[in-house]
C-alpha positions as CSV (number, residue, x, y, z in Angstrom):
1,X,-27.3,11.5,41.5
2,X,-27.7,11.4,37.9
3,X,-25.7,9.0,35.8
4,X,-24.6,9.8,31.9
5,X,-23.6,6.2,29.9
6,X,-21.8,6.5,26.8
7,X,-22.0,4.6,23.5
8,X,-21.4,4.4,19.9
9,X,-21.1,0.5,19.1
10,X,-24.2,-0.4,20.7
11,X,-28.1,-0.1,21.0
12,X,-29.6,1.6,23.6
13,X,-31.3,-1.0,24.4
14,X,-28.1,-3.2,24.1
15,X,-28.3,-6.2,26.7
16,X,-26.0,-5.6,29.4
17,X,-25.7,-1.5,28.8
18,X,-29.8,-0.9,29.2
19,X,-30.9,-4.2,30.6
20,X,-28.4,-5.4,33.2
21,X,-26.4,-2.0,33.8
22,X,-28.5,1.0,33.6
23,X,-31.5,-0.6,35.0
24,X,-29.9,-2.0,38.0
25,X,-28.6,1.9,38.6
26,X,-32.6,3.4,38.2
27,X,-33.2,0.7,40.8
28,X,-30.7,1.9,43.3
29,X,-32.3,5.0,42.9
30,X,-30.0,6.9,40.4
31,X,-31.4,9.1,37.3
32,X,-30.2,7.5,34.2
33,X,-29.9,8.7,30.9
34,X,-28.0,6.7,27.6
35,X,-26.7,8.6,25.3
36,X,-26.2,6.6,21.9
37,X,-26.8,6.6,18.1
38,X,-30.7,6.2,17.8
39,X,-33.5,7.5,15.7
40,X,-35.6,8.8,18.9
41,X,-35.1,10.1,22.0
42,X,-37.3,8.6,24.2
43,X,-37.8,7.2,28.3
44,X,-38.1,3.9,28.5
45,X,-38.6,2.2,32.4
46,X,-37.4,5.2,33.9
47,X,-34.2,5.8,31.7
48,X,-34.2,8.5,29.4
49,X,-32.4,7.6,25.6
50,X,-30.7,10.9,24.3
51,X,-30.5,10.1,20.5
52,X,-27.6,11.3,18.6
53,X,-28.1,10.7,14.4
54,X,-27.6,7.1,13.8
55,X,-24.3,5.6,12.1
56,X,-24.3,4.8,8.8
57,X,-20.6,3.3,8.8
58,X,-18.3,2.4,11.0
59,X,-16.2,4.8,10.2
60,X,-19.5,7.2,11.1
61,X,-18.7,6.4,14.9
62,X,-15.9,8.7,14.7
63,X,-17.7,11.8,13.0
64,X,-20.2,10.5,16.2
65,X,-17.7,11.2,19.2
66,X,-17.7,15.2,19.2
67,X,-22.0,14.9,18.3
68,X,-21.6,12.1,22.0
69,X,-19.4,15.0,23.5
70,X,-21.7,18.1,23.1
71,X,-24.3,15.8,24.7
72,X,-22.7,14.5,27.3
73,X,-22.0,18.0,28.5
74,X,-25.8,19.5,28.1
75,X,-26.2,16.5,30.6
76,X,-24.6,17.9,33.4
77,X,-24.3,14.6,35.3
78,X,-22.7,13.6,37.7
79,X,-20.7,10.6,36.9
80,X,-20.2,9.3,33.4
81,X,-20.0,5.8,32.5
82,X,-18.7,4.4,28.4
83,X,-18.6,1.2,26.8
84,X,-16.1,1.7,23.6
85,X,-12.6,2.3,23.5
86,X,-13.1,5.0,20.2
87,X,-14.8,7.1,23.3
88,X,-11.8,7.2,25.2
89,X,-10.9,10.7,23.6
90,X,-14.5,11.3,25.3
91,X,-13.5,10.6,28.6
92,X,-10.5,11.7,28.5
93,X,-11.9,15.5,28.3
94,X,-14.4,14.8,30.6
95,X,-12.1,14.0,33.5
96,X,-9.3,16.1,32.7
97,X,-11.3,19.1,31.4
98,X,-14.5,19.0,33.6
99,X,-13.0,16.8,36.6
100,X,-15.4,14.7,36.0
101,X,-15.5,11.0,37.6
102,X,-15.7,8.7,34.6
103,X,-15.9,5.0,34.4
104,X,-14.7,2.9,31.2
105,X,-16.2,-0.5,30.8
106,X,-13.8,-2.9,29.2
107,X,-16.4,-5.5,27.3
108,X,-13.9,-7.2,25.5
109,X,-10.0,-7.5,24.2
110,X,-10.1,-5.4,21.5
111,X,-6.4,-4.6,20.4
112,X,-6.5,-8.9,20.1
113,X,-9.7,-8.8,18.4
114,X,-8.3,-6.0,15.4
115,X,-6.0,-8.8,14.6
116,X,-8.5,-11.0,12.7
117,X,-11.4,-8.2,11.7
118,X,-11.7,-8.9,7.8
119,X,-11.3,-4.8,7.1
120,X,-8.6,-3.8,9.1
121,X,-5.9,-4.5,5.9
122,X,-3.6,-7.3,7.5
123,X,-0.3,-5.2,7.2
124,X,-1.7,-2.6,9.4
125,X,-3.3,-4.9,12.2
126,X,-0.5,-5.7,14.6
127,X,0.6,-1.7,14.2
128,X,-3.0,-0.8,14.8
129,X,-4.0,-3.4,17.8
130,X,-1.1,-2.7,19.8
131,X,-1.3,0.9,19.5
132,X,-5.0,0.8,21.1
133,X,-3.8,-1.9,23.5
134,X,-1.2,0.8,24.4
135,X,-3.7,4.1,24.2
136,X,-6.7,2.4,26.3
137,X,-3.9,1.1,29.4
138,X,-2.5,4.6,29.4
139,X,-5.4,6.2,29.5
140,X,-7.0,4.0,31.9
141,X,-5.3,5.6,34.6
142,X,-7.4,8.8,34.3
143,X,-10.3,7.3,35.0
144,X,-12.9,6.9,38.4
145,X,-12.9,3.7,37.7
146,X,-12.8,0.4,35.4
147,X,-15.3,-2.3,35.1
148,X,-14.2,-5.5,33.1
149,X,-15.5,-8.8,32.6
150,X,-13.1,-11.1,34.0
151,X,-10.5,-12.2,35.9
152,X,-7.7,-11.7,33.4
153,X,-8.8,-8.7,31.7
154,X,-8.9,-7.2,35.4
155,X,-5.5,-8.1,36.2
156,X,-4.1,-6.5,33.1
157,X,-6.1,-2.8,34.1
158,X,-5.5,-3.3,38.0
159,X,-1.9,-2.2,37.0
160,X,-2.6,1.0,35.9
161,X,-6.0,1.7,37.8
162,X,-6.6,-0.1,41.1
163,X,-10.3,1.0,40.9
164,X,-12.3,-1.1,40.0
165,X,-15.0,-4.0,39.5
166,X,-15.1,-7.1,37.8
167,X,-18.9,-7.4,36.4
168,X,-19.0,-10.8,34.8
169,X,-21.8,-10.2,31.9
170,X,-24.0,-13.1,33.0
171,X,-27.6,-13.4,31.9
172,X,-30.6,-12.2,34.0
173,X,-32.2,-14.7,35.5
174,X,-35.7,-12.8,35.2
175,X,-35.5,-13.4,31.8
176,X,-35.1,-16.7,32.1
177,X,-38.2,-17.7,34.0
178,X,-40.2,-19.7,31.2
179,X,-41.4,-23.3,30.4
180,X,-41.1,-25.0,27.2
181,X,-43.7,-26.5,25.2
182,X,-44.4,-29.9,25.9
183,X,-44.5,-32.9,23.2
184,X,-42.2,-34.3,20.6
185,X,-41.1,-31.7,17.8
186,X,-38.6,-31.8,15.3
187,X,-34.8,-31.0,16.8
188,X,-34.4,-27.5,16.8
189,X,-30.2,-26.8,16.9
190,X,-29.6,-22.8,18.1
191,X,-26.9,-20.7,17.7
192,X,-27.7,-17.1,19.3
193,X,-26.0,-14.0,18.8
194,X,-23.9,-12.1,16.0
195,X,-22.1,-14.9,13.8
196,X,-19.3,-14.7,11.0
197,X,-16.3,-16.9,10.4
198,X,-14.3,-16.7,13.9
199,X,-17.5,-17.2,15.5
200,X,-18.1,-20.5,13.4
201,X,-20.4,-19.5,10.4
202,X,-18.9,-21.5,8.5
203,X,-18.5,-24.5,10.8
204,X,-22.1,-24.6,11.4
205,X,-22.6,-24.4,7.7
206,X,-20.8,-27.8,6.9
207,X,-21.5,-29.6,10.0
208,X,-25.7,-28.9,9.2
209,X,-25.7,-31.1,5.9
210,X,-23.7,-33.8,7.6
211,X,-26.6,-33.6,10.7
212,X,-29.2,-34.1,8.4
213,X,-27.7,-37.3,6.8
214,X,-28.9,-39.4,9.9
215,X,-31.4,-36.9,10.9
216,X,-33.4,-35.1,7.7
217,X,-36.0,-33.3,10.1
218,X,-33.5,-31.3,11.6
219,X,-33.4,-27.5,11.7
220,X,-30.6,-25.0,12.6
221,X,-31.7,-21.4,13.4
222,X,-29.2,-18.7,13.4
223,X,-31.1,-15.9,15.2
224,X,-28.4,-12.7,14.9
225,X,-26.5,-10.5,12.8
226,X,-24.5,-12.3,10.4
227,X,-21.2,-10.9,8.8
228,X,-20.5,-13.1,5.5
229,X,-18.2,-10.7,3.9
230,X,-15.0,-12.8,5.9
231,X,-16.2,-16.0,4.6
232,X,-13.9,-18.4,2.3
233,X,-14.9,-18.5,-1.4
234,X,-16.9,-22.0,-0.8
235,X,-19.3,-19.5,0.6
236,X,-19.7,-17.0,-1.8
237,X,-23.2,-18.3,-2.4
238,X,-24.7,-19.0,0.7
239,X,-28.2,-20.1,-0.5
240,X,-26.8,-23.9,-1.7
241,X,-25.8,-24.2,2.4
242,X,-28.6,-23.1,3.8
243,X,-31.1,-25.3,1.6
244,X,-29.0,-28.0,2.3
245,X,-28.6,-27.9,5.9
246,X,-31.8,-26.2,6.5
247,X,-30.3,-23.2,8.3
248,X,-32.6,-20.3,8.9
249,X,-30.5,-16.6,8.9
250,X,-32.9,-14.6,11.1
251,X,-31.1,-12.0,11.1
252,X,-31.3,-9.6,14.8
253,X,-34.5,-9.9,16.6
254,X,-35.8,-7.7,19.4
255,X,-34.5,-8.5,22.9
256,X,-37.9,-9.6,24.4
257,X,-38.2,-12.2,21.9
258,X,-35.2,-14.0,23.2
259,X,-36.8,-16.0,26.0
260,X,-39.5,-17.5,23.1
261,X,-36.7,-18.3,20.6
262,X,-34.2,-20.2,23.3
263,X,-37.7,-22.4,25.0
264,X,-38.3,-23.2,21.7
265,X,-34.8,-24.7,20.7
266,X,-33.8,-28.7,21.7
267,X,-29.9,-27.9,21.3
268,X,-27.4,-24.9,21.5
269,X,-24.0,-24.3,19.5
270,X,-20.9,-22.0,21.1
271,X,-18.8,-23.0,17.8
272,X,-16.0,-20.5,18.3
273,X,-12.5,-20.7,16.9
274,X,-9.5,-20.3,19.0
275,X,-8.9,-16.3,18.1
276,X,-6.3,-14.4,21.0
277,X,-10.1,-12.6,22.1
278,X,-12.2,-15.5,22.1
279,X,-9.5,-18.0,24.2
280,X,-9.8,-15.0,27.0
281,X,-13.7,-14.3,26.9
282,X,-16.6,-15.9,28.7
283,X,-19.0,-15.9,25.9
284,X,-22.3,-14.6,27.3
285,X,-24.1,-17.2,25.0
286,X,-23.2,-20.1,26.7
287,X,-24.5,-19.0,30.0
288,X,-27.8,-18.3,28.4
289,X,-27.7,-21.4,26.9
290,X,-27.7,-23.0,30.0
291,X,-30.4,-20.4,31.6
292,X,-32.7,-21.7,29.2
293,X,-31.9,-25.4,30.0
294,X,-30.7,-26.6,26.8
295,X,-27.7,-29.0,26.3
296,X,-24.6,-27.4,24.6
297,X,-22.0,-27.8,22.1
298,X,-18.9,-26.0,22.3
299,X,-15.4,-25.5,20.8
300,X,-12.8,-26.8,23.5
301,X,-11.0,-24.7,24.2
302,X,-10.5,-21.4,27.1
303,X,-13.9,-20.4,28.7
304,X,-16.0,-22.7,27.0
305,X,-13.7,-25.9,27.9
306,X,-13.9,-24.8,31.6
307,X,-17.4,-24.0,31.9
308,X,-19.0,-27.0,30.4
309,X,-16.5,-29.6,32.1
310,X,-16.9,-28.4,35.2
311,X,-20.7,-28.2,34.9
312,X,-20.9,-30.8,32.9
313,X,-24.1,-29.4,30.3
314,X,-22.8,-30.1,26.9
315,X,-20.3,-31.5,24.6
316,X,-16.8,-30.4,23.5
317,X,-15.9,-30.6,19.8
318,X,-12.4,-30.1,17.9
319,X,-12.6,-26.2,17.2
320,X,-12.8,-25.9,13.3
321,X,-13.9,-29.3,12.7
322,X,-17.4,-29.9,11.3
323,X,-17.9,-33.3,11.7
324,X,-16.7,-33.2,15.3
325,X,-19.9,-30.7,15.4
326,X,-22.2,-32.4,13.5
327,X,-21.1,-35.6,15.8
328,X,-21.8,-33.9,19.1
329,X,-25.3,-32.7,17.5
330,X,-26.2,-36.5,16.4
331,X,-25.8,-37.3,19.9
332,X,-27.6,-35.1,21.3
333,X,-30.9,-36.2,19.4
334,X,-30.1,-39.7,19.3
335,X,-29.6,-39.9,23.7
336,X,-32.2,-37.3,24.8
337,X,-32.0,-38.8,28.4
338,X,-28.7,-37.4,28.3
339,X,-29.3,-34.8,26.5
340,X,-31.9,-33.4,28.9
341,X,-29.3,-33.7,32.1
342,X,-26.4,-32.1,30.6
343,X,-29.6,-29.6,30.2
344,X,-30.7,-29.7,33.9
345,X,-26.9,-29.8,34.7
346,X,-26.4,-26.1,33.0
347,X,-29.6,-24.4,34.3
348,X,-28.8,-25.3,38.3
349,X,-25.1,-23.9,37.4
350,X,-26.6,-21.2,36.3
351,X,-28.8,-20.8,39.3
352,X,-26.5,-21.1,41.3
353,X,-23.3,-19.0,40.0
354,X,-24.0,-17.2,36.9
355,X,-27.2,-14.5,37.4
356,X,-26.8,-11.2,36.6
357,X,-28.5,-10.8,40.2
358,X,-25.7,-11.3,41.8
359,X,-23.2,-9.6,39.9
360,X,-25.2,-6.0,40.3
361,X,-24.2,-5.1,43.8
362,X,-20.6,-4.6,43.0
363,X,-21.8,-2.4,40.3
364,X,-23.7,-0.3,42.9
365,X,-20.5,-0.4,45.3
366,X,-18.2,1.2,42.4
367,X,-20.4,4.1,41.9
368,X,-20.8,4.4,45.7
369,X,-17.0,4.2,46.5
370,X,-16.5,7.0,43.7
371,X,-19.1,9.4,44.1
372,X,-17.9,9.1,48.0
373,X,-14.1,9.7,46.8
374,X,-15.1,13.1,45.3
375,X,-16.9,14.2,48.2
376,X,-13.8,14.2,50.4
């Protein structure tokens, strides 16, 4: 059976759509090809990227969907499988058109998350998210089948399409299997993943200078894309922060690198503000945070607030409130007894309820239940 996964947010190569998803698919023994915006097309262990011409806005994604189309059709396959709500229209043909089964994978809230994106003009963002709120649970009823990440977010489809699975996007625990250098080194605070305000840029920013009051030799990485363009005008120069805090921007790095940069770090940040999206979403971060056996600091609130009480691997802080951070941090390095079982606390949670490995058999029970459906 040959699978055809749909993209035009993401990498090929993005983390759960190559690593966890289509991967776990080649394993069960399906042909797997991605189709996404890429400069090559290529096969890479045993999935086969079709390139379409790369974006070069995000308004580019839309030009993208009849380029996605075309392909998806020379593909022939026999189930398709997309990950953004502007592919909808995609899908849409595809099952009503071709009667084709086609799953939609629901990664996140996104009429919610259009209410604070910095170029959406504020008078059109309530119009706008609750129009694609509206468009993506209508639409969902045309569908094989829809895969969300939660418990919520499922309840809020299962209304309009019973079908369905709830993949939870937790880390792989393969990638996971390293040690960490041994001996004394200078504490290394991480925050991993694409940053900008909501996500706590600027948080991070303040509380770092305050950190390095007590504790100069301190160094914050921030390994990801960064979006300063929703920043507040104390930021329009960023370079005064950075020196001061001694934040390193590193900007995106490959996804084999990850393992090295996390055994390398002493402490982990989840500084997220309390947006309508981010109160609803398990942040993938934190549970790779705790993969890697590193003590966390997190907003409290939603997800976050749950997970690290009832695991108990890190501290909460006031969400929006520097010093709060910088606090939690200071603690951290001054108690590394504790420090180091809040980190042993995350990793067995994470052992035992948050793998990847156990999430992929429901995955492999979707497609089975609705390639079996068509066959009656």
């Amino acid at each position: 059976m040959k699978v055809c996964i749909l993209t035009t947010a993401h990498s090929p190569f993005d983390e759960r759509i190559f690593h966890k998803e289509a991967r776990s698919l080649a394993e069960a023994g399906y042909e797997v090809v991605i189709a996404a915006p890429y400069t090559t097309s290529m096969v890479k262990d045993g999935i086969r990227i079709q390139a379409v011409p790369p974006l070069s806005s995000r308004s580019d994604r839309i030009w993208r969907l009849r380029s996605l189309y075309q392909t998806a059709l020379r593909e022939k396959a026999d189930i398709y499988h997309f990950h953004d709500p502007d592919l909808i229209p995609v899908g849409l043909r595809l099952s009503r058109k071709h009667r084709k089964p086609v799953i939609y994978d629901v990664h996140e809230y996104y009429g919610d998350s259009l209410l604070t994106r910095y170029w959406l003009p504020k008078p059109l963002r309530k119009f706008v998210a609750k129009t694609v709120d509206r468009v993506e649970k209508r639409a969902a009823r045309s569908f094989a089948g829809i895969i969300t990440v939660n418990n919520h977010m499922a309840e809020l489809f299962k209304r309009e399409n019973p079908e369905g699975e709830i993949l939870h996007n937790y880390p792989l625990q393969r990638q996971f299997q390293f040690s960490r250098p041994e001996g004394s080194k200078p504490p290394v605070i991480l925050y991993l993943g694409g940053i900008n305000r909501e996500r706590g840029l600027e948080i991070i920013l303040r509380a770092m200078p305050l950190v390095r009051e007590k504790h100069p030799e301190a160094v914050c990485e921030l390994v990801g894309p960064a979006e300063t363009e929703d920043l507040g005008p104390d930021f329009s120069d960023l370079n005064p922060w950075l020196e001061r805090g001694n934040v390193h921007l590193r900007g995106k790095v490959p996804y084999e690198q990850v393992p090295g940069i996390l055994a390398q770090s002493s402490i982990a940040l989840v500084p997220l503000l309390p947006t309508l999206n981010y109160r609803k979403a398990i942040p993938v971060k934190l549970l790779e945070y705790m993969a890697a056996g590193l003590p966390v600091a997190g907003s409290r609130f939603g997800y976050i607030e749950e997970i690290i009480e009832k695991n108990r691997c890190g501290l909460l802080c006031k969400p929006g409130d520097p010093e709060s951070l910088a606090q939690a941090i200071c603690t951290f390095i001054e108690n590394p007894a504790e420090s180091l079982t809040y980190a042993q606390n995350g990793w067995d949670a994470f052992q035992r309820e948050y793998t990847w490995e156990k999430e992929q058999n429901k995955l492999i029970r979707l497609y089975e239940r609705i390639l079996s459906a068509r066959k009656l």
